[in-house]
C-alpha positions as CSV (number, residue, x, y, z in Angstrom):
1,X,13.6,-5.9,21.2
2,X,15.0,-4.9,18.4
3,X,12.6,-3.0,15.7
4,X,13.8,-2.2,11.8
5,X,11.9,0.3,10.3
6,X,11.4,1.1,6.9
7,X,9.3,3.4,4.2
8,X,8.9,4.2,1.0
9,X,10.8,1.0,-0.6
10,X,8.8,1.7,-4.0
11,X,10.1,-1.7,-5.4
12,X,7.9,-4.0,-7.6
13,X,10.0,-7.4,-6.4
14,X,11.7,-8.1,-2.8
15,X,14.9,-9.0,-4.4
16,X,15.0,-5.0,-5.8
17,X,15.9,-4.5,-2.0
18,X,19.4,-3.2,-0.8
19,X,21.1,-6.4,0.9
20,X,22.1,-4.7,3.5
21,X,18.3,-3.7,4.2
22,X,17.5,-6.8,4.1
23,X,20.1,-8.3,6.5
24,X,19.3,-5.6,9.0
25,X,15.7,-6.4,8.8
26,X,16.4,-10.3,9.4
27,X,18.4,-9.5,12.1
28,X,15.3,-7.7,13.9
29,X,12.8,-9.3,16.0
30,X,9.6,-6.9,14.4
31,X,9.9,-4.9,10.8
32,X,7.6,-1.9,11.0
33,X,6.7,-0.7,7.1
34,X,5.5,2.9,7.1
35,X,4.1,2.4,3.4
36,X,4.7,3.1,-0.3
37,X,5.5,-0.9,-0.6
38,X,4.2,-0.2,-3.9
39,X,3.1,-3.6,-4.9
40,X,1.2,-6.5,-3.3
41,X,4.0,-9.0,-3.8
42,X,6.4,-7.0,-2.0
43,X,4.1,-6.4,0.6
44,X,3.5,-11.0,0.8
45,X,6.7,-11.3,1.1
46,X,7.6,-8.6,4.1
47,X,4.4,-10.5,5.5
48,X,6.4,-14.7,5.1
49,X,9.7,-13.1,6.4
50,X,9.2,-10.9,9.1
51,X,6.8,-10.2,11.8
52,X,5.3,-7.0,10.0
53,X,3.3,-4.2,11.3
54,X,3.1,-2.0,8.3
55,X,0.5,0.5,6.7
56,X,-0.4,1.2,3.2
57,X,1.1,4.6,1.6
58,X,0.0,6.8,-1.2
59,X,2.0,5.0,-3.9
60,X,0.7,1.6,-3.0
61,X,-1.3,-0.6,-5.7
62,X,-5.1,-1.0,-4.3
63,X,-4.2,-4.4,-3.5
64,X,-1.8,-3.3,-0.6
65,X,-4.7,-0.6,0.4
66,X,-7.4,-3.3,0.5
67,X,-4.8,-5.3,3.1
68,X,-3.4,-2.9,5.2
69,X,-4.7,0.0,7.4
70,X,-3.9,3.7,7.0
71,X,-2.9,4.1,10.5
72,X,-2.1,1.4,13.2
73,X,-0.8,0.9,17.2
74,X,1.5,-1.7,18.5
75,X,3.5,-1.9,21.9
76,X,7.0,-3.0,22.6
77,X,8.5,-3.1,26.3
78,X,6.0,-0.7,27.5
79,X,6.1,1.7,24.5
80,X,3.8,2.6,22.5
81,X,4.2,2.9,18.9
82,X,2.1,4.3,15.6
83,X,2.4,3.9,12.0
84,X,1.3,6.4,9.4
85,X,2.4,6.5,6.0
86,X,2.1,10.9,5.3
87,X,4.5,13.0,7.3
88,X,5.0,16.8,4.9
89,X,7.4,17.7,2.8
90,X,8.2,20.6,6.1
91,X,10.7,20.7,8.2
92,X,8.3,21.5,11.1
93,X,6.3,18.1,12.0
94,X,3.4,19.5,14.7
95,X,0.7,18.4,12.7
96,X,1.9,14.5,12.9
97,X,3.1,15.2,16.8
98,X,-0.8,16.0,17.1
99,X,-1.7,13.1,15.4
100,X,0.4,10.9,17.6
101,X,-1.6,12.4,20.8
102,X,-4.4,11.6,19.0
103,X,-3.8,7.7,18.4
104,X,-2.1,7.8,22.4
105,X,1.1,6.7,21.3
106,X,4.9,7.7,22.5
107,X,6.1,7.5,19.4
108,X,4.6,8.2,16.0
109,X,6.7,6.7,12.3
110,X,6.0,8.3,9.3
111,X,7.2,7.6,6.2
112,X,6.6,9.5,2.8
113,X,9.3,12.8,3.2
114,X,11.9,10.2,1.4
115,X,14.7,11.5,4.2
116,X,15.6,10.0,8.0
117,X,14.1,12.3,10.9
118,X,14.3,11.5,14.5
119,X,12.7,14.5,16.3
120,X,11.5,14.8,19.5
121,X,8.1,17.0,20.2
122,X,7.0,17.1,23.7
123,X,6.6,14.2,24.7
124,X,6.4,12.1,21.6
125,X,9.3,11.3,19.8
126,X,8.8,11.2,15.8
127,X,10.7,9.2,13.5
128,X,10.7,8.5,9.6
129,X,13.5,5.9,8.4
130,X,14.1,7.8,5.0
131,X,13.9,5.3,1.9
132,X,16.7,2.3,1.2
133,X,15.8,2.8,-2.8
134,X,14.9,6.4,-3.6
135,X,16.1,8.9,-0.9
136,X,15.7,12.9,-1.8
137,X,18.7,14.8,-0.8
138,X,19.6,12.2,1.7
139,X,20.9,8.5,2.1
140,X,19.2,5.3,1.4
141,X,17.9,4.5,5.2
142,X,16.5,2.4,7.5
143,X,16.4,2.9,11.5
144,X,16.6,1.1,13.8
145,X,15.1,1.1,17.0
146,X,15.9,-0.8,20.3
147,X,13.8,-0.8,23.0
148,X,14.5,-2.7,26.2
149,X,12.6,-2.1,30.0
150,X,10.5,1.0,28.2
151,X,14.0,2.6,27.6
152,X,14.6,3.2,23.7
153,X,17.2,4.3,21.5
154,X,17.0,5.3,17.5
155,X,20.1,4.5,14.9
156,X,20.0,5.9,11.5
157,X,21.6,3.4,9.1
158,X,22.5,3.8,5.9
159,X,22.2,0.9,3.1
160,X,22.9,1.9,0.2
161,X,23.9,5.0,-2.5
162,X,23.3,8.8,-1.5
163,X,21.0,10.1,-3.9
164,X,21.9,13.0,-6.5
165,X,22.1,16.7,-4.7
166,X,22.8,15.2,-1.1
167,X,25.0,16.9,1.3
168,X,29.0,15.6,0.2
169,X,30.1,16.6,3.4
170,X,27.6,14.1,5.2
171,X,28.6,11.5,2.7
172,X,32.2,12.0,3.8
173,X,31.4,12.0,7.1
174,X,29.6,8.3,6.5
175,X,32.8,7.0,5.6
């Protein structure tokens, strides 16, 4: 199975979407949405064109909020998977690898921090996707995650500009 996952798009129409975000997410058999949609309409149309599991973030208009939990569960091949919108702005994550003990899951995503992270933490494995639209000292991002007999692995793609202040020496490694 293969899983895009995306945060923190902070677009007001679908078409405001990097089109190579878009093409890796039709290309996916699930699209997990880890919040800050933003508006409703963004969120209707993830919800015609994919099969969605998504929560609402911080940013999102009440709309999204009344729709969509803060926290959700899923499986995929024998994994199990969470969704929470609020990771820190920290580079040490303990408080969200409790929080995926708490909701029983392998693996938690978090959106929010704007950046990709794929960090393992005992036994759970974390990972936010970054943002495809407004990235902070990073890439636009997605990941993607395939997961096949409860094996998985975790890809960092980029789709589209690095944002002002990121690293130049990861941008000319990208290349």
């Amino acid at each position: 199975m293969k899983i895009a996952v995306v945060s923190d798009t902070h677009v007001r129409k679908f078409k405001d979407l990097p089109k190579k975000l878009v093409m890796l997410m039709e290309s996916a058999d699930m699209v997990v949405h880890a919040g800050d949609f933003t508006s409703v309409d963004v969120l209707e149309e993830f919800e015609r064109k994919y099969n969605l599991r998504a929560v609402f973030g911080n940013a999102d208009d009440y709309r999204v909020k009344e729709r969509l939990n803060e926290t959700e569960t899923f499986r995929a091949e024998g994994i199990r998977f969470g969704i929470t919108h609020r990771g820190n702005f920290l580079n040490e994550f303990h408080d969200l690898g409790y929080m995926a003990k708490e909701m029983g899951v392998d693996v938690l995503i978090f959106g929010h921090i704007h950046r990709f992270v794929v960090e393992k933490m005992g036994d759970v494995i974390l990972i936010c996707p970054g943002s495809p639209t407004s990235p902070r000292l990073s890439a636009s991002s997605c990941a993607i995650v395939n997961v096949e007999d409860s094996e998985m692995n975790v890809s960092f793609e980029l789709v589209g500009e690095f944002a002002c202040g990121a690293d130049l020496r990861l941008k000319e490694m990208m290349k």
